[in-house]
C-alpha atoms as one frame of an Amber mdcrd trajectory, in Angstrom:
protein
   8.819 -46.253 -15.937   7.513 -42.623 -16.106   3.694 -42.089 -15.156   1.287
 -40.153 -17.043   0.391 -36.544 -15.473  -3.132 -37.881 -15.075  -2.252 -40.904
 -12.926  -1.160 -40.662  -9.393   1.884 -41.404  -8.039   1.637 -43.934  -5.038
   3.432 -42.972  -1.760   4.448 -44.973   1.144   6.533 -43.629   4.344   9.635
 -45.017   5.927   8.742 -44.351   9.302   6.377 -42.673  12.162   8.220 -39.495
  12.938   7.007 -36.588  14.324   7.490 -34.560  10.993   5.741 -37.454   8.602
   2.400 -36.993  11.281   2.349 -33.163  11.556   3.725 -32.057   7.889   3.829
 -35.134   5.291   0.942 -37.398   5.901  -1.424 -34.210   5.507   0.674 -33.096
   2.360   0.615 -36.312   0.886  -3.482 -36.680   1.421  -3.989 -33.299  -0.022
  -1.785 -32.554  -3.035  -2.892 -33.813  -6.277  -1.774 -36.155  -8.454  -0.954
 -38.621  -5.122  -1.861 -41.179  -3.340  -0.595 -42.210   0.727  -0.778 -46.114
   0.162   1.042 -47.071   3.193   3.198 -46.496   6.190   6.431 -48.452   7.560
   7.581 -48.685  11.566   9.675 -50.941  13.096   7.056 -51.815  15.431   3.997
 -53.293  13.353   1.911 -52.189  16.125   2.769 -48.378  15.772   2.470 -48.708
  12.170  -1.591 -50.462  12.212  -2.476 -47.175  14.684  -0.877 -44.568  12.466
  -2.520 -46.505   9.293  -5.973 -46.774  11.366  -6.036 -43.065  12.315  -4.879
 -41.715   8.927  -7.535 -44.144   7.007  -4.245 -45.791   4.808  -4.957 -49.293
   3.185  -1.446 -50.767   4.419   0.936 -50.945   7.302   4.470 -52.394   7.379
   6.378 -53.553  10.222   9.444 -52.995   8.784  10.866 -50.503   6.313  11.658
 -53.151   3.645   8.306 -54.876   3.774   7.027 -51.404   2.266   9.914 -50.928
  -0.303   8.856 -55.241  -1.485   5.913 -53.292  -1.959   4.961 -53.657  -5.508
   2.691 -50.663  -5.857   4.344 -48.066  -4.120   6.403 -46.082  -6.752   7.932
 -43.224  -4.084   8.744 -43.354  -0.272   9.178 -40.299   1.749  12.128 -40.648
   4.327  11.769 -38.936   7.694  14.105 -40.729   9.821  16.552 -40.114  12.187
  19.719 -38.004   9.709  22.389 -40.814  10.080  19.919 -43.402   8.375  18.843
 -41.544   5.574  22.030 -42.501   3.443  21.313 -46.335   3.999  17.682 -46.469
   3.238  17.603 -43.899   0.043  20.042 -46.061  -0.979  17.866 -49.399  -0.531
  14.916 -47.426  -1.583  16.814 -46.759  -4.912  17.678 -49.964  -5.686  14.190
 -51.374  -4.636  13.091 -48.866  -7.777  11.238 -46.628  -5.284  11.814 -42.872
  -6.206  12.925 -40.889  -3.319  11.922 -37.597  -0.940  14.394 -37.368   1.509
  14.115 -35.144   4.626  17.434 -33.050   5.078  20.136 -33.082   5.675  20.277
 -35.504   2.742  23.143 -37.038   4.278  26.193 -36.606   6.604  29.080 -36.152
   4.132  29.122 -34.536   0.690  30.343 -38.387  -0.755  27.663 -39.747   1.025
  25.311 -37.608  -1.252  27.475 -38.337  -4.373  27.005 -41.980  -3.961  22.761
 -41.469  -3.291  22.616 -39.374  -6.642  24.827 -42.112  -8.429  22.296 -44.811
  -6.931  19.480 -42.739  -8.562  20.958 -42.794 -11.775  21.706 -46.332 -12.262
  18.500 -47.529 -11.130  16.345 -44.527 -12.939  14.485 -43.038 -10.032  14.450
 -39.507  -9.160  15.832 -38.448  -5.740  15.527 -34.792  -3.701  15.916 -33.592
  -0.773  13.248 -31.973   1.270  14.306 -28.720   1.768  10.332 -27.388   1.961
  10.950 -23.821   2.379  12.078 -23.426  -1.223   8.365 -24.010  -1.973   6.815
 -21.227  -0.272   5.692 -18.717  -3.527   7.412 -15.664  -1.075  10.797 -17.059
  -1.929  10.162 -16.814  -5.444   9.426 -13.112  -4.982  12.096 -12.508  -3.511
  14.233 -14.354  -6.160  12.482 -12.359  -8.868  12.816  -8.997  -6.967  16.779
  -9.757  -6.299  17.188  -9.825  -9.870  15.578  -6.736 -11.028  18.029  -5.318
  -8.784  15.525  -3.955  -6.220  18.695  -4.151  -4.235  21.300  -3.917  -6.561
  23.888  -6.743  -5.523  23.370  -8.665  -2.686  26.654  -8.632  -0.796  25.203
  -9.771   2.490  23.163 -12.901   3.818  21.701 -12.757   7.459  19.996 -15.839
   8.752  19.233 -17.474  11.714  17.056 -20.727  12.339  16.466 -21.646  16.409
  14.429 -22.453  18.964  14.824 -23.605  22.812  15.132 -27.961  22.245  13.826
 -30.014  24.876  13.320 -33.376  24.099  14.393 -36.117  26.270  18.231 -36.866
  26.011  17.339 -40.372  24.022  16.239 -38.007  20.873  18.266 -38.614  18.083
  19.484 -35.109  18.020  21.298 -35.196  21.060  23.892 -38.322  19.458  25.998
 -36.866  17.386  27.126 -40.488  15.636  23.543 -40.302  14.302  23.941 -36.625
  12.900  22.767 -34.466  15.812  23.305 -31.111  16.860  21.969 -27.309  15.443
  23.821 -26.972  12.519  22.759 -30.091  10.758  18.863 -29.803  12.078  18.429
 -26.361  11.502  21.405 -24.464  10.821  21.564 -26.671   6.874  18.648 -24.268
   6.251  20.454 -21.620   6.616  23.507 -22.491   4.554  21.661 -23.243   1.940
  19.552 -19.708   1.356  23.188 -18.194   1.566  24.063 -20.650  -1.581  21.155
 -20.239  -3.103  21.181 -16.544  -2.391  24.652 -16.017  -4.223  24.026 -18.945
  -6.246  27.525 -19.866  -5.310  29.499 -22.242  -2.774  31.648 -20.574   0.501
  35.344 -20.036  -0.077  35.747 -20.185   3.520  34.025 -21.355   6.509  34.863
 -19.563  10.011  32.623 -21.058  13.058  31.629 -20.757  16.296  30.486 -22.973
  18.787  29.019 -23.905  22.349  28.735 -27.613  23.227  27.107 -29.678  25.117
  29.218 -31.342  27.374  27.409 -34.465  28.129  27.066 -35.364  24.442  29.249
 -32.986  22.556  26.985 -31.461  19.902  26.726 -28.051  18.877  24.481 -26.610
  20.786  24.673 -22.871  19.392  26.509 -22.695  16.169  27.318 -19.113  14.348
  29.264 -19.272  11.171  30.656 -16.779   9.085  30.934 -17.834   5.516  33.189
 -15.566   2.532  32.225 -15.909  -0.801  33.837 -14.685  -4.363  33.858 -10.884
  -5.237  34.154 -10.438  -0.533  30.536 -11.216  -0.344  29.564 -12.635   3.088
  26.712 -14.360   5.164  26.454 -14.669   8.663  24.149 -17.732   9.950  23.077
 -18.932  13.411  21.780 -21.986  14.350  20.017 -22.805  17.906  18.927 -25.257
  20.399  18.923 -22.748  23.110  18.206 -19.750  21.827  14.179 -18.045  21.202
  12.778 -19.333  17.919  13.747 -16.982  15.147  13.095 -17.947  11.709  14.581
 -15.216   9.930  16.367 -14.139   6.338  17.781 -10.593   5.476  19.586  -9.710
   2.031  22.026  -6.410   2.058  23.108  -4.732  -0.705  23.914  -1.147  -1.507
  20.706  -0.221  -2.612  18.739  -1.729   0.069  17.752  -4.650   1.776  14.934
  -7.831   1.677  13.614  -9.184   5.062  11.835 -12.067   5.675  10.581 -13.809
   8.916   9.312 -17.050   9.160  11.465 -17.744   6.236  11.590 -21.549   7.117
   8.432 -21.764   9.032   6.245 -20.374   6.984   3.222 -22.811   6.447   0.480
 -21.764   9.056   1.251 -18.214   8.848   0.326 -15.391   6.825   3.782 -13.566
   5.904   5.763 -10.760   4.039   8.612  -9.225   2.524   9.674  -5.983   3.682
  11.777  -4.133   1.054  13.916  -1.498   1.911  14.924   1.241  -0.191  16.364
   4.236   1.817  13.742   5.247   3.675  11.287   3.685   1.253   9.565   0.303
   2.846   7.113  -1.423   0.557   5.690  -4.746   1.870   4.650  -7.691   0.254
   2.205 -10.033   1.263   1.378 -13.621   1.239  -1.698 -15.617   2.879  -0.683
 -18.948   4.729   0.227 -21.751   2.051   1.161 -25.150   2.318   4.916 -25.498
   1.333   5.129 -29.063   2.358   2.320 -29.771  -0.456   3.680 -27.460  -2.691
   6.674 -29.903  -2.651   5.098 -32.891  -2.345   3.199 -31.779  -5.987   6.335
 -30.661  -7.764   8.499 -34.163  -6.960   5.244 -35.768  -8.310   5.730 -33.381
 -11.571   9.720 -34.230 -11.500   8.660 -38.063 -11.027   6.686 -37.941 -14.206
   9.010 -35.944 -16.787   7.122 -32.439 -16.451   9.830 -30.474 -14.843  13.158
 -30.404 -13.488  13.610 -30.925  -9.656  14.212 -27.467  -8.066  16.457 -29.163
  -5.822  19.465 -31.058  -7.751  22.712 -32.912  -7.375  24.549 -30.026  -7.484
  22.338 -27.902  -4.742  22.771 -30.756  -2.022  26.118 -32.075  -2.687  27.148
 -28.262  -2.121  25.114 -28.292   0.933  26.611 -31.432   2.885  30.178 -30.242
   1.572  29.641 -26.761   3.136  28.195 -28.401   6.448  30.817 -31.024   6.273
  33.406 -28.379   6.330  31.795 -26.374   9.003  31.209 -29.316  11.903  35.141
 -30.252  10.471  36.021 -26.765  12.076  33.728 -26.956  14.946  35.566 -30.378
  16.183  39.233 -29.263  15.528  38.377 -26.696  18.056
């Protein structure tokens, strides 16, 4: 079925996690061409208070109550990374269209099989990789291929912050996909791909480990592409929150801070040219809305999603080979 741009899409959420309450509930409210029917917990209890204080006309105390859910056409997936290959999968076949948080899944066949699922059953399925949103990126797309730069030959990034969650956080098991490189460090690898519009050749890592659990704690890798371009990418639990993206090339060089955090914050580009800085500026927007709108246009037949097969099966293969080398060592 394809909807009408006029009619709303109807939403429901698998799940009360922390980033459904701070980033997706108020998305979902506020973009157009939606509607936030209902919400699913495994406690019925937590999900009547989250429906109560975010005025929704349904609560579900179980996920596949809401997917039986006749009139909910997509489901946004928040929950814990090791889970989000089962219940896109169910969510699929229940004929829900999907918005999965990231990392889509934990292996690069894992992703193959969710995009095959999509197919067969006709739904539309992305990942939520928000940041690619944000209208700043798009600048500095556009301004990368005038050649403000000439080339890019170098990718800088770095996504972390000090974690300190209790140890029964998902994040801390690593049989249910924790650790910094797939929480925060996939952002990372994918602006490199996207920057070069290419996959890694060759993955070299880096690691410090927590010895109680044995994720990566602090992850650095350094990633060779065709024609000896490189990025180099850090990932955190333990480090101060940086947020951060710089593109080198002979000419000069793009900055950008808050490149994966930007939603509350007013930001910029800084341009480099010599000793020539021009800045660009953007007032806060939401990118989580800005996403939420665009799957809605994918959903019914206006556009192409901006995040494809091809984007996150590259993704999960490059982080696939990445933790490979990280536990070999």
């Amino acid at each position: 079925m394809t909807w009408k741009s006029s009619e709303k899409i109807r939403w429901g959420i698998l799940g009360c996690a922390a980033i459904a309450e701070k980033s997706l509930i108020p998305a979902l409210k506020n973009a157009s061409g939606t509607e936030l029917l209902a919400i699913a917990s495994r406690s019925a209890t937590k999900a009547r208070d989250w429906a109560e204080k975010f005025s929704l006309p349904k609560s579900y105390g179980s996920y596949e109550d809401l997917l039986a859910d006749k009139e909910i056409e997509a489901v946004y997936i928040p929950l814990p990374n090791h889970l989000h290959f089962e219940w896109t999968i169910k969510a699929l076949r229940a004929g829900k269209h999907v918005l999965c948080e990231k990392p889509l899944a934990l292996t690069a066949s894992q992703v193959m099989e969710m995009f095959d699922e999509a197919r067969a059953n006709k739904r539309q399925l992305m990942e939520a990789f928000m940041y690619r949103f944000h209208p700043r990126l798009a600048k500095a797309t556009e301004l990368l291929e005038s050649g403000a730069i000439g080339e890019s030959r170098l990718v800088q990034s770095a996504f972390t912050f000090v974690f300190n969650r209790e140890r029964d956080n998902y994040r801390w098991a690593p049989q249910m996909g924790g650790g910094a490189l797939y929480d925060v460090g996939c952002y990372t690898v994918n602006v490199a791909r996207l920057v070069f519009k290419a996959e890694p050749l060759e993955i070299r890592t880096a690691s410090h480990l927590d010895e109680r659990t044995g994720i990566d704690l602090t992850t650095s890798l350094l990633c060779q592409f065709s024609d000896s371009r490189h990025s180099l990418l850090a990932s955190s639990f333990e480090l101060e929150f940086q947020s951060s993206l710089k593109i080198s090339g002979r000419e000069g060089s793009l900055f950008l801070n808050r490149v994966f955090s930007a939603k509350d914050s007013p930001t910029e580009i800084i341009l480099r040219q010599g000793e020539k800085l021009t800045s660009f500026n953007f007032p806060p927007v939401d990118q989580y809305q800005l996403m939420v709108e665009h799957f809605g246009q994918v959903v019914s037949g206006q556009v192409s999603p901006l995040i494809d097969f091809h984007d996150s099966f590259g993704n999960a293969l490059a982080l696939e080979k990445a933790l490979k080398s990280i536990r070999s060592r």
